[in-house]
Each structure stands twice: as C-alpha cells, then as structure tokens.
N, C-alpha and C positions, 0 to 999 in steps of 0.2 A: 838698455831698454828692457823691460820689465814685458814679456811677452805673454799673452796666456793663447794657445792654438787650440782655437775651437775647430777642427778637421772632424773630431767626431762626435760633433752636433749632428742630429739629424738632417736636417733640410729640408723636411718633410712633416708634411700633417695629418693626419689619419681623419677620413671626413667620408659619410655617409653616400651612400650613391645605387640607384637601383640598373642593372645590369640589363640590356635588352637581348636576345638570342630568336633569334624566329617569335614564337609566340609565345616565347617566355620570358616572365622579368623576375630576377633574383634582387633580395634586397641583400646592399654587401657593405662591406668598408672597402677603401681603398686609398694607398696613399698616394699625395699630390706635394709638388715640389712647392714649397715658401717662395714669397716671393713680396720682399718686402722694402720702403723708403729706408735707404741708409742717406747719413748725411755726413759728407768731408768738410772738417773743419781746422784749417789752416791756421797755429797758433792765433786761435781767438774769431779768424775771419773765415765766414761758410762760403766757401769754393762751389760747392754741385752735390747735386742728390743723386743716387744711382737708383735702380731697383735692381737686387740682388739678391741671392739666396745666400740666408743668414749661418752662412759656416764657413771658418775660414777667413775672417775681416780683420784681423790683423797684417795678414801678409797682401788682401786685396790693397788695403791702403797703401802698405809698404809699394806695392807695385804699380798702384794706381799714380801714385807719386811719383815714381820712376819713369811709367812708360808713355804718362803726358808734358814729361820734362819739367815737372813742377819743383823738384830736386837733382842738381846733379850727380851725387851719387846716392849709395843708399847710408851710408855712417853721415850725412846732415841729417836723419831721421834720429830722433833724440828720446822719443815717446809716440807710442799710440796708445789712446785710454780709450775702450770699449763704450758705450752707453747705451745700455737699451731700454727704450721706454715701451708703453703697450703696444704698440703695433708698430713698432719705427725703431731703429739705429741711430746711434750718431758718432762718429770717430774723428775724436780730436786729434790734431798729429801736430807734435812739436817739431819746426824744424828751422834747419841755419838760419841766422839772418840776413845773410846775403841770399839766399831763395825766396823768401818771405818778402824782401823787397821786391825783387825780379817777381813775383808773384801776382803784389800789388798793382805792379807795373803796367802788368799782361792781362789782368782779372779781366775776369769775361762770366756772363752769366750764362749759367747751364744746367736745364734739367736732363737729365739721363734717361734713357728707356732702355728694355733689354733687348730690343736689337737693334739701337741705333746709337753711335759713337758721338753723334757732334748736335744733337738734339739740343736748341735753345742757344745753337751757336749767333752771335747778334750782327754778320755779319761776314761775306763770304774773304775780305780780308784776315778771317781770325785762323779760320784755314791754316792749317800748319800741313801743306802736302808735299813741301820741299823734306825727305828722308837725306839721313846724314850717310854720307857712304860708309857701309859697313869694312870693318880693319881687322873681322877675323879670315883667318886663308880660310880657300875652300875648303866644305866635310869631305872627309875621306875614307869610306866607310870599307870596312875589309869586305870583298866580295863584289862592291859596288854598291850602289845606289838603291836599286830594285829589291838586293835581298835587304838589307836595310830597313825600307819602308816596310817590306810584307812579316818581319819580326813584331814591327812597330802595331802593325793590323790587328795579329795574331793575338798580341798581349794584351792589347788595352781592355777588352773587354772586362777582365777579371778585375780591372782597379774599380768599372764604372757604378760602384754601389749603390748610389742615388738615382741614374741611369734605371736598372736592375726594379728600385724601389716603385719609381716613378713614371717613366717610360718621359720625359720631360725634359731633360738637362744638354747640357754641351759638356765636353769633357777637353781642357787641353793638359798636353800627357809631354814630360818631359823625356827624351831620348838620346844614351848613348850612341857616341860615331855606329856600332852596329846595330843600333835599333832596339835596342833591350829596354824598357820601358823604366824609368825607376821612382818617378812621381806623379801622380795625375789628380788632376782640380777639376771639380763640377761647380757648374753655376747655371742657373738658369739664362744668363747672358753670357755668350760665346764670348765677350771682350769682354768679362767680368772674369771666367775661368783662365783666361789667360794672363789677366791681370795677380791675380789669387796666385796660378804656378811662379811665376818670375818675382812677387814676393818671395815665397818659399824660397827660391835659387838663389835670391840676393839675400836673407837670411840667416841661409845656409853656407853662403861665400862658394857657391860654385860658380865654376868656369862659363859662363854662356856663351863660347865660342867654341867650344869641345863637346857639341850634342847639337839636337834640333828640337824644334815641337811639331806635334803632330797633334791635330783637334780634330774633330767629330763633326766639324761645322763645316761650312765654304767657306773660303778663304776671302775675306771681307778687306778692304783697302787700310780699315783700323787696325785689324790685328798683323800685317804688315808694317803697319808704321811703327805697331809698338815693338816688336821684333825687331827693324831697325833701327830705334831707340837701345837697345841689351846688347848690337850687333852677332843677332842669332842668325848662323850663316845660311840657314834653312826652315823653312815654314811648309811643313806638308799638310792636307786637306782628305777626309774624303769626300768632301762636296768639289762643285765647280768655283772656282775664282771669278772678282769681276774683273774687267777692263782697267778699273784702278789700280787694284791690287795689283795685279799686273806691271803696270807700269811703275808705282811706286818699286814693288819688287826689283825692276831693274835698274835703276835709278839710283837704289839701295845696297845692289850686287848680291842678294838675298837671293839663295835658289827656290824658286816656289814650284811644286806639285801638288797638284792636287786628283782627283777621282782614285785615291788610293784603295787599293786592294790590295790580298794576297798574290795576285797573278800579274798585275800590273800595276801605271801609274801613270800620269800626263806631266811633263814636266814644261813649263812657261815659259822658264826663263834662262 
C-alpha cells in the first residue's frame, strides 16, 4: 500500500478575530482547528462521512476500518487513495473481498459528527455493545499503575501541537507498559484521534497488547469498544467515564481509569 502521512499538515486555519479584554478590543489573527466532511468509501460503495480534522487520513481510515470491524485485520487493507475536493475529503479504501461482502451484509447508513460515534445509526439493533473479551494479559507496568499514568500526564503535553495552536482538539497518545509516551494523534473528534493512533499502530505493526492509550477526553463507551476491538488492555482518561463505558470496559476485561493526573487516578474497573 502506497502511503503518503499527512501528520504534518496543519490542521488549522489562520482566520481573522477581534480580541475582547475589559474595554479593549484588539484586532488579531488567530488559529482555529479545520474541521471538515471526509467521506469512507468501501471499494466503490460510501459507508459514512465523518467530520474530522484533515491530518493524518490515511491511518484514520486504516483504523476507522479496524476499530468498527469493517476489516478483520489490517493487511485486508490493500489501498487507501486520498481525495480532496474544495471543502471535503473522500478515502477510498480497497479491501478483501471477504470484508466487502460481510460489509454489504451489515451496511448501515451513517452520518458522523465529532462527538458522537453512532450518529445516523437506523436502528437500535445495529448497536454493536456486545465488546469481544480482551486476550492481552494484564499491564504491568514497573512501579505500578499510578506512576505509569502520572509519566503518561507529564508527557503528553509536548506532543499536543494542534492543542498548543488551537486550544480545540483531543489528543489520544499512545503508551509504553511505563508510561513513556511515544505517539499522539489530534482530531477535533475524540473517536477520530483515536481512530488516526491505532492506524498508525497497525501500520506500524506494533504490539497493541504491550502499552495503553491514554486521551485528553472522557472516556466515551466508543472509545472503549474500539480499544476492545485492538484488545488494548488499558484505556486511561483525564475526563470522567460514562456508565457505558464502564460496563463495556468490564465486559471487555479493559482496565479503564480515568480523572488522571500527576498525583492520582480513579480506576473503574
């Protein structure tokens, strides 16, 4: 597969804006996260539109693919071809024909939004909330758990460049058993960034069972499932989790924490 990583695209737009401060208004620039219709297209048949911020769409698809079981591994991914038109995406993705049926099979219509996972679902049968039990042992992180996460806190900041630019994004950040950060994906959609890392991981042919992620977001019952899906034995937060998530997580054998800090952590599950 013929890749091209757009990672360092900007993501952002430089757009005019006047500044309020007590009784003063400054005229400035300032930049704003993109955020724009991409469209998955299924050798030849268009699956769902996402809104996503336009960096990094090769490995979103890669992972988009993966982590709604649209493919069972990632080498039935044969091709992804870019396409950008004026204000829109569109990613064509070759793949098995055994997926491509199961596909057809399963097709469901769906528009995407950036913070909702099942947007335009036709019907609350399409529901996929049954998570596969996870087959990686537990993390085991030297020191424990705690100092783990508070590495993982520590670090991420420096990857969150778009973050930084834009004050806008989610970030999910991939992490060694000790917490040592060593990739991280921005998207204006918290199940987009996480979709975009696990690309990259499966790309990359790393272990998903030998790390964790750790996002910027609350721990949403999607990015659970799709964790589930990679069987990533760990999903840390520093927002709060819902009740789904929750259960999904344990249902899953996924350890989920979340309210992470440097000093602490809540753990769920």
């Amino acid at each position: 597969m013929k890749l091209d990583l757009d990672s360092d695209k900007a993501g952002f737009q430089e757009r005019p804006i006047t500044r309020h401060q007590g009784a003063q208004a400054r005229s400035l620039v300032d930049a704003v996260v993109e955020e724009v219709p991409v469209a998955l297209v299924f050798n030849g048949l268009s699956h769902a539109v996402m809104m996503v911020t336009p960096r990094d769409l090769q490995p979103f698809a890669m992972g988009f693919a993966l982590t709604e079981g649209l493919v069972a591994k990632a080498s039935d991914i044969f091709d992804i071809e870019v396409r950008e038109h004026a204000r829109s995406f569109e990613l064509d993705i070759t793949i098995a024909t055994g997926d491509f049926v199961q596909l057809k099979q399963q097709r469901r219509s769906m528009a995407g939004r950036s913070g909702c996972g099942v947007c335009g679902v036709e019907s609350l049968a399409l529901l996929d909330l049954q998570p596969e039990r996870i087959v990686a042992a537990p993390l085991h992180a030297d020191g424990g758990m705690q100092p783990a996460i508070a590495i993982a806190v520590s670090q991420l900041g420096q990857y969150q460049d778009l973050m930084r630019a834009t004050g806008g994004v989610h970030a999910a950040a991939w992490c060694d058993a000790s917490g040592n950060v060593l990739r991280v994906c921005e998207d204006v959609g918290r199940h987009n960034a996480l979709d975009k890392l696990i690309g990259h991981l499966a790309l990359e042919g790393v272990d998903m069972q030998r790390g964790f992620v750790f996002m910027s977001s609350r721990a949403s019952y999607e990015l659970v499932r799709k964790a589930a899906r990679m069987h990533i034995p760990m999903l840390a937060t520093i927002s709060a989790p819902s009740t789904l998530a929750i259960d999904i997580a344990i249902e899953a054998g996924i350890k989920l924490v979340s309210f992470c800090r440097q000093d602490g952590c809540v753990e769920y599950t």
